[in-house]
FIVEX-513017 format. One record per residue (C-alpha): residue in three letters; x, y, z. Coordinates in steps of 0.5 Angstrom, whole numbers, plus 500, padded with zeros to 3 digits. Example, Ala and Ser with C-alpha at 12.3 -4.5 7.8 and 13.67 -1.06 7.14 Angstrom:
ala525491516
ser527498514
***
This chain:
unk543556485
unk536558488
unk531552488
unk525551483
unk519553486
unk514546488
unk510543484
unk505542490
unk506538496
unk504531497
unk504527503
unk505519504
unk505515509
unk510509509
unk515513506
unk520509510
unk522504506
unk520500499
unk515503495
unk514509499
unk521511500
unk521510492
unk515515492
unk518519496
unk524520492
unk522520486
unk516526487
unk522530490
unk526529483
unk520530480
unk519538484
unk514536489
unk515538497
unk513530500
unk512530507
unk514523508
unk510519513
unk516515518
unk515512525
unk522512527
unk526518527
unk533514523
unk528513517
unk526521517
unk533523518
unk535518513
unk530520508
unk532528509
unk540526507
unk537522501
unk533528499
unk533535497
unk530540501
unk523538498
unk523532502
unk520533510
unk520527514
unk513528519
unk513522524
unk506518523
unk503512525
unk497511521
unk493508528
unk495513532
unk490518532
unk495524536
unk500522531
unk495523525
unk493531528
unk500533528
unk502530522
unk496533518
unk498540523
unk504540520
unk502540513
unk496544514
unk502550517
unk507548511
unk501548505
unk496554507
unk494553499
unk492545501
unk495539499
unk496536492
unk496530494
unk495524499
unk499516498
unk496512504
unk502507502
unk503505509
unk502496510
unk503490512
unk503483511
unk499478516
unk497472513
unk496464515
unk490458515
unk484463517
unk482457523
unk488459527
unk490466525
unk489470531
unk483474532
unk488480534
unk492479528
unk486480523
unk485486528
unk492489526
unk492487519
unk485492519
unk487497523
unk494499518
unk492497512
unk484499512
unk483503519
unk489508519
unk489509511
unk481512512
unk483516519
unk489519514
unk484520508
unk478523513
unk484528517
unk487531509
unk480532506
unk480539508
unk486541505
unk485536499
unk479540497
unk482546498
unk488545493
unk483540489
unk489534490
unk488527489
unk488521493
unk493515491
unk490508495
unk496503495
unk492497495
unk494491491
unk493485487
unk491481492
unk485486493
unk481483488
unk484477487
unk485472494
unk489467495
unk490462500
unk493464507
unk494470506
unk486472506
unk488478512
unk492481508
unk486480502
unk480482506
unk484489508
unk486490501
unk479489499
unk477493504
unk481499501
unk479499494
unk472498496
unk473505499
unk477508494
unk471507489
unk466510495
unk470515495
unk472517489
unk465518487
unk463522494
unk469527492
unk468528485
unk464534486
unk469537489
unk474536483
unk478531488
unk481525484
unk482519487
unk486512485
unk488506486
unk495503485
unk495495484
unk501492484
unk504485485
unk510483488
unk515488488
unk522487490
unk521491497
unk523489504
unk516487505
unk519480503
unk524479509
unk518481514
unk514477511
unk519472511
unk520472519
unk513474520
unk511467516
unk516463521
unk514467527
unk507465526
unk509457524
unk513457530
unk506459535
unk501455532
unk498450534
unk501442533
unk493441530
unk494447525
unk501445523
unk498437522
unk492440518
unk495445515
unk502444513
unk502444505
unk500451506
unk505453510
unk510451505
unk506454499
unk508461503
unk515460504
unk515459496
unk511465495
unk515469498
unk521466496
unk517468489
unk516475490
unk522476492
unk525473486
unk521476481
unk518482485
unk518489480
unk523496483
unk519500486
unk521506482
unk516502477
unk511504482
unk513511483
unk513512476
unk505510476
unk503514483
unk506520479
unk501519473
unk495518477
unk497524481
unk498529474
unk495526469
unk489530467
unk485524466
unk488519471
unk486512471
unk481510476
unk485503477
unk494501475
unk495495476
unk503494475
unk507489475
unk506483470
unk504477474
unk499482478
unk497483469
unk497476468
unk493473474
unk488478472
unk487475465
unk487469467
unk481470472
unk477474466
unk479468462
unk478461466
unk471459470
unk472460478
unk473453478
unk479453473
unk483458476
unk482455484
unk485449481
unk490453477
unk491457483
unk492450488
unk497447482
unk502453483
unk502454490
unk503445491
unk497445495
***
């Protein structure tokens, strides 16, 4: 039986594991072609067995600009009609008492999680506009509502939902929507690497950070025993994505998940001072 024609194409950068693989997997379900960004060739093989024909592994590391031009090359080649849409998902997790983390570790949370996600954007624009797409931004909870150290991964998640409203009001004119997804903890192997990286970064820091420090390193171990726990499947993000990239009026921000919806109630609710005690009570510090 012949394949139904695409839907449109839509690339997605992080598409190896968690949420982007589960964005990957259910646009393709749904009729997209998804170019799914991975930087190693057993994901790309991985995902191109797990998928129909639709889904195109591109090799794409968002802080590699060689790796962007050729990855957008592809598209451009594959979609002369444009693309319907970018979901700039890839990320990581860098967190820690803001005294001690290392300056080249602020550097790399922002070069992935903000720097690579504008090169991405900056790279499709043309061939958005061109099919007048829509730009999915994978930010977080945590990019309106900071917590204790883990204020790296917050400052680059603020960062991207500052773009995303730059952005999303600089390409109405040209009809290009764009969005920005805000969930909390999600059941995804961002825990196990957070889990290492925590240990990672206890094990290097200073006997002074340890000593001034040492509740918070506990209350990281909680929170990610926490999320992994309590984390929503990423398909309910998938799910999300795939409104904010067909609904005829899709919203400027999805939050998703209840904790991320309930930590927002509170903070409308409770004066700042309230909620920074509510928030120290809750991770023992």
């Amino acid at each position: 039986m012949p394949e139904s024609p695409s839907r449109g194409a839509v690339l997605i950068s992080g598409a190896s594991t968690g949420i982007g693989r589960a964005c990957t997997e259910h646009l393709d379900g749904l009729g997209f072609t998804v170019f799914a960004g991975v930087r190693k060739q057993s994901d790309a093989d991985s995902l191109r067995d797990a998928g129909s024909g639709r889904t195109q592994p591109v090799m794409l590391d968002v802080t590699d600009s060689e790796s962007i031009t050729s990855a957008l090359r592809t598209v451009d080649e594959a979609c002369p009609g444009g693309l319907t849409g970018l979901v700039n998902n890839a990320g990581i997790s860098v967190g820690g008492p803001l005294e001690f983390v290392p300056i080249d570790e602020w550097r790399r949370g922002l070069e992935v999680n903000f720097i690579g996600q504008v090169a991405v954007t900056q790279a499709a624009l043309p061939a958005l506009r061109k099919a007048r797409g829509r730009i999915v931004n994978m930010t977080s909870i945590g990019g309106r509502l900071a917590s204790p150290f883990l204020g790296p991964y917050n400052a680059s998640k603020y960062a991207l939902e500052a773009v995303t409203d730059a952005l999303r009001l600089e390409l109405r004119r040209f009809g290009v929507e764009v969005a920005a997804i805000e969930p909390g903890a999600v059941a995804t192997p961002i825990w196990e690497k957070g889990r290492a990286v925590a240990e990672e970064a206890t094990a290097n820091m200073p006997a002074d950070a340890l000593k001034l420090y040492g509740p918070g390193f506990a209350a990281i171990s909680k929170f990610i025993a926490q999320g992994e726990r309590s984390g929503v499947p990423p398909l309910e993000v998938a799910r999300v994505v795939e409104h904010a990239l067909t609904a005829r009026r899709p919203k400027a921000r999805y939050v998703v998940g209840r904790d991320a919806k309930m930590r927002l109630l509170l903070t409308r609710l409770l004066p700042t001072s309230v909620m920074d005690r509510v928030v120290v009570r809750a991770m023992g510090l």
